[in-house]
C-alpha positions in Angstrom: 200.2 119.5 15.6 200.2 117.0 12.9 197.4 115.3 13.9 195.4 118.4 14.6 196.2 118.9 11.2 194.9 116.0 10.0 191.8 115.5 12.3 191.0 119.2 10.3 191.7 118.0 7.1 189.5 115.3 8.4 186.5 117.0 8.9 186.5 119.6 6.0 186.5 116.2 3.7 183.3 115.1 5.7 181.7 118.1 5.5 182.6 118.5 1.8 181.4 114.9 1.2 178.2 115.9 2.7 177.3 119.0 0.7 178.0 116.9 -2.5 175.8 114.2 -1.8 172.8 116.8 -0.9 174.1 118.9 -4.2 173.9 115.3 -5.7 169.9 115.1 -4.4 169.0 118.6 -5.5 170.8 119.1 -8.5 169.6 115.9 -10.2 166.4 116.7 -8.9 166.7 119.9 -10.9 167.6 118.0 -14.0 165.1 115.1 -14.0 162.4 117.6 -13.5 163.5 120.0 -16.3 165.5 119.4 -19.5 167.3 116.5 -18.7 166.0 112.8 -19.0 166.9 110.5 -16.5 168.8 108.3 -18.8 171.1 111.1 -20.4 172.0 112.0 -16.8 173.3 108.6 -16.6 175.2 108.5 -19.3 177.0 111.8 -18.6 177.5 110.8 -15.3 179.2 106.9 -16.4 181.1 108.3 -19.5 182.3 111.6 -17.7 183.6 109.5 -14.9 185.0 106.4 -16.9 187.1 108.7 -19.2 188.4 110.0 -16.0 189.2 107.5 -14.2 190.9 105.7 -17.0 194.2 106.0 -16.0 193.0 104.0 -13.0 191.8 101.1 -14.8 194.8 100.9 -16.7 196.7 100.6 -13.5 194.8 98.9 -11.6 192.8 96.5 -14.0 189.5 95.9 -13.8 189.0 91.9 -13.4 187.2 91.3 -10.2 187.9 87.8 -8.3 186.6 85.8 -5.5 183.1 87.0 -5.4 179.7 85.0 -5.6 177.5 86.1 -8.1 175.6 88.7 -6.0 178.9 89.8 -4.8 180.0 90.7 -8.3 176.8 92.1 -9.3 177.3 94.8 -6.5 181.1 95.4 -7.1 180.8 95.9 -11.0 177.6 97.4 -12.0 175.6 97.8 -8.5 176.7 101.1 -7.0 178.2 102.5 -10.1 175.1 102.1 -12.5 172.3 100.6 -10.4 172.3 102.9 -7.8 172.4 106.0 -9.4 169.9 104.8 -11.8 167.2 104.4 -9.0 167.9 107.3 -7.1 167.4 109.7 -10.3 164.4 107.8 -11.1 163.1 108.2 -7.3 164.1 111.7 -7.9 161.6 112.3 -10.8 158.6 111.5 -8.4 159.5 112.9 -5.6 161.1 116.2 -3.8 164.6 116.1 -3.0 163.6 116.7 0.6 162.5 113.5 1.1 165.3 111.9 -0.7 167.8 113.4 1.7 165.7 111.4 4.7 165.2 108.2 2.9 168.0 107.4 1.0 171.4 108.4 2.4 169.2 108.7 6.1 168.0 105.2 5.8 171.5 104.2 5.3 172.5 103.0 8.4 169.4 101.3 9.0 169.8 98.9 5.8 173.5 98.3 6.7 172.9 97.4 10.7 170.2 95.1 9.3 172.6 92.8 6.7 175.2 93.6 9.6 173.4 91.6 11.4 171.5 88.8 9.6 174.7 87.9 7.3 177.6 88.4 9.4 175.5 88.2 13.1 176.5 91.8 14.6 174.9 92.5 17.9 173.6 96.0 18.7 174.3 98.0 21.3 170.9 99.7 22.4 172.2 103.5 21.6 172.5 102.5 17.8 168.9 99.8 18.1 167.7 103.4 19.2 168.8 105.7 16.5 167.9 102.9 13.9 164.6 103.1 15.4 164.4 106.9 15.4 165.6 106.6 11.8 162.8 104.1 10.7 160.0 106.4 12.7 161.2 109.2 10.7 161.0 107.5 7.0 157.5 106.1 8.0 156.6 109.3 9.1 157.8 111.5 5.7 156.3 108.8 3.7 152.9 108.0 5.4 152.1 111.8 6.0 152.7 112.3 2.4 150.4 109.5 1.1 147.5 110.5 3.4 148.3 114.4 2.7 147.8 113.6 -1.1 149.6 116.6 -2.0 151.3 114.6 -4.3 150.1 111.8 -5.7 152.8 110.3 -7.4 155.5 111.0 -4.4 155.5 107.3 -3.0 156.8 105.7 -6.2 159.8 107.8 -5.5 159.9 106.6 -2.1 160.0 103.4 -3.1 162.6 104.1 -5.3 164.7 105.7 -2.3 164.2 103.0 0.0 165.8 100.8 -2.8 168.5 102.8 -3.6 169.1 102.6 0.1 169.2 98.8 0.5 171.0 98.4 -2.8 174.0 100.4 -1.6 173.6 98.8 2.0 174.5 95.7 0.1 177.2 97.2 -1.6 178.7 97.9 1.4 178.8 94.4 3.0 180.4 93.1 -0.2 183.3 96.1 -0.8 184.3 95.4 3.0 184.7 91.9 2.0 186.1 91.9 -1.2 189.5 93.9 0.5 189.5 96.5 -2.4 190.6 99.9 -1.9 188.1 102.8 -2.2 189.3 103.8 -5.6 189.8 100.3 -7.3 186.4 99.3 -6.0 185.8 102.6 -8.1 187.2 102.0 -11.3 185.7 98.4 -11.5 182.5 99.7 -10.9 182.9 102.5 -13.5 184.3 100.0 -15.9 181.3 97.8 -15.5 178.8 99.9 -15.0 179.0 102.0 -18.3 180.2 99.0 -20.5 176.8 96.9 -19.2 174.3 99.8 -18.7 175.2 102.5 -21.5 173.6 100.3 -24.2 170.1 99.8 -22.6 170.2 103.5 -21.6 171.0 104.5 -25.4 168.3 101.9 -26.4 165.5 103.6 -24.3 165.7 106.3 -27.0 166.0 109.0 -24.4 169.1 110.3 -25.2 169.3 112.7 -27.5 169.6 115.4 -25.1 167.5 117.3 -27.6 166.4 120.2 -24.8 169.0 121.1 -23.5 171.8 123.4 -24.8 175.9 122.6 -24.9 176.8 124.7 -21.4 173.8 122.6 -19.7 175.1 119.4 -21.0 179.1 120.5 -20.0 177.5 121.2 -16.4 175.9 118.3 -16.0 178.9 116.6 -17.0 180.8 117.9 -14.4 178.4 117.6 -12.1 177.7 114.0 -12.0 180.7 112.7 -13.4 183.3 114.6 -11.6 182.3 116.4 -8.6 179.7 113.1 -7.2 180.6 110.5 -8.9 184.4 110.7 -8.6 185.6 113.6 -6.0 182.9 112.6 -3.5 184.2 109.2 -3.1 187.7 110.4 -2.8 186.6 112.9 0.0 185.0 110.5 1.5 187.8 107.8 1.7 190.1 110.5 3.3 187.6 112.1 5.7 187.2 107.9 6.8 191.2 107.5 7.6 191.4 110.6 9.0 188.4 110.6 11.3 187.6 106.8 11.7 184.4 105.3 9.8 182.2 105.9 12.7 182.8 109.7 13.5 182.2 109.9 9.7 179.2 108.4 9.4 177.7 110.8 11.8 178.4 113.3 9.4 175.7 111.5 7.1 172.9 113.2 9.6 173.5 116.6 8.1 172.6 115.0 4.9 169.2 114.9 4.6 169.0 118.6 7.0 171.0 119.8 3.8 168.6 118.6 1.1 165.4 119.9 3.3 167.0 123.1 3.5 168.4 123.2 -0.1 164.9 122.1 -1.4 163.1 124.4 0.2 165.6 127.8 -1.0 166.3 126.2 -4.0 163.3 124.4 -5.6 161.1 125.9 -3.6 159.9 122.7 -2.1 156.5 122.6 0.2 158.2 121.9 3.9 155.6 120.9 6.0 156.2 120.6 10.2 155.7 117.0 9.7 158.4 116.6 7.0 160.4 118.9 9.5 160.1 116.5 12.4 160.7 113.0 10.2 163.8 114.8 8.6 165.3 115.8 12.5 164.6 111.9 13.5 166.4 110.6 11.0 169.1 113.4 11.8 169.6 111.8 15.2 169.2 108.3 14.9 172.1 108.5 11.7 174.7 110.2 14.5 173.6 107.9 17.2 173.7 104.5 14.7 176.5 105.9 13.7 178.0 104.4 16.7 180.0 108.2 16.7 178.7 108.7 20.5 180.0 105.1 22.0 182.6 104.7 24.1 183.7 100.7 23.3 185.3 100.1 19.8 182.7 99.5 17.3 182.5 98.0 13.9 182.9 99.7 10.6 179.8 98.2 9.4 177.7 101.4 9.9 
């Protein structure tokens, strides 16, 4: 009964993580597009989140050891600052739709690749098919978009995407290593991040958040710096001992599904069939290079 329990618990985390990462996609894409600058969504997100987590870093401290240089780069300002940075960017050329399929969908692709050039993983030929589907699928959105020209300036965000993508692939290899747990690996990052990117983001000069009224800025706040930047983490961390990390990685598929459908009722997006069809291929191939549907033991690296 107690593990019934807990294999439910299990799930509703996954499924909450999920929903906040395709909230994360349409919501900023809301933002970026409308009163909000790019750069004072950042910095709501970072200081929202650092004063939260300051307990934490109290606690826990917030000197990183025994990485290389690319290592610490990752740990400290990578995910934290970095990543979020280029995703909102991404998110100012192009729909949230197509963020759902080619950043958190192109995932597992990025992180099967360094699995395997840096630490020389071999592939089963379920997941060297879903990474395939998953790579058909991003050319797809992306090339049918360019030659469609319905929006000229879409690719840069796909770009930006595919970046984001890779970048937190990256992060990924490097947090496994360093033996930090999900919510030091947090803190350190928040700490980090904010203390080496809030100055050039006050520098740009585009935050005065001059547009937007004090609720706005008080739901953005929340937004970024609690519900994704904090509580998604934590969600995501249980739904991974609870469920293993494969079975929750195969949660990821419903992902990008999410964002076409919130984009579309929300934002009222353009959904073309083609967009449909790239956004279902990366659905499948994330479950099956997930490595959710094998039978052997698999490694956590997707």
């Amino acid at each position: 009964m107690k593990d019934a329990r807990g294999h439910s618990l299990g799930l509703a985390a996954a499924l909450a993580t999920v929903a906040i990462w395709a909230v994360f996609l349409l919501g900023t894409r809301t933002a970026v597009s409308g009163k909000f600058t790019v750069e004072e969504v950042l910095v709501l997100r970072l200081g929202t989140a650092s004063l939260i987590t300051l307990p934490f870093m109290l606690k826990l401290g917030v000197v990183l050891r025994g990485q290389n240089l690319i290592g610490t780069f990752m740990l400290t300002v990578g995910a934290s600052a970095i990543f979020p940075y280029v995703i909102s960017t991404g998110l100012f050329y192009a729909p949230a739709s197509d963020a759902g399929a080619l950043a958190p969908g192109m995932l597992p692709f990025w992180t099967a690749l360094f699995a395997v050039l840096l630490a020389g993983e071999k592939l089963g030929r379920l997941r060297l098919t879903g990474l395939t589907l998953i790579l058909g699928g991003a050319v797809l959105i992306g090339l049918w978009q360019i030659i469609s020209g319905s929006d000229p300036n879409a690719w840069k965000g796909h770009l930006l995407f595919l970046l984001g993508s890779c970048l937190w692939a990256v992060y990924s290899v490097y947090f496994r290593q360093s033996g930090l747990s999900p919510v030091h690996g947090l803190v350190i990052g928040l700490f980090w991040g904010t203390l080496g990117l809030m100055p050039f983001l006050l520098w740009t000069g585009k935050v005065n958040f001059s547009t937007v009224s004090a609720p706005d800025i008080v739901y953005m706040a929340v937004l970024q710096g609690v519900i994704i930047a904090v509580l998604a983490l934590v969600l995501y961390s249980f739904a991974v001992r609870k469920l293993g990390a494969a079975q929750t990685a195969a949660f990821g598929a419903l992902t990008p599904v999410l964002a076409l459908i919130g984009g579309a009722v929300f934002l009222n997006e353009t959904i073309t069939f083609v967009k449909i069809i790239g956004v279902l291929l990366v659905a499948i191939g994330v479950v099956m290079a997930s490595g959710s549907l094998e039978r052997r033991p698999i490694s956590d690296a997707v």
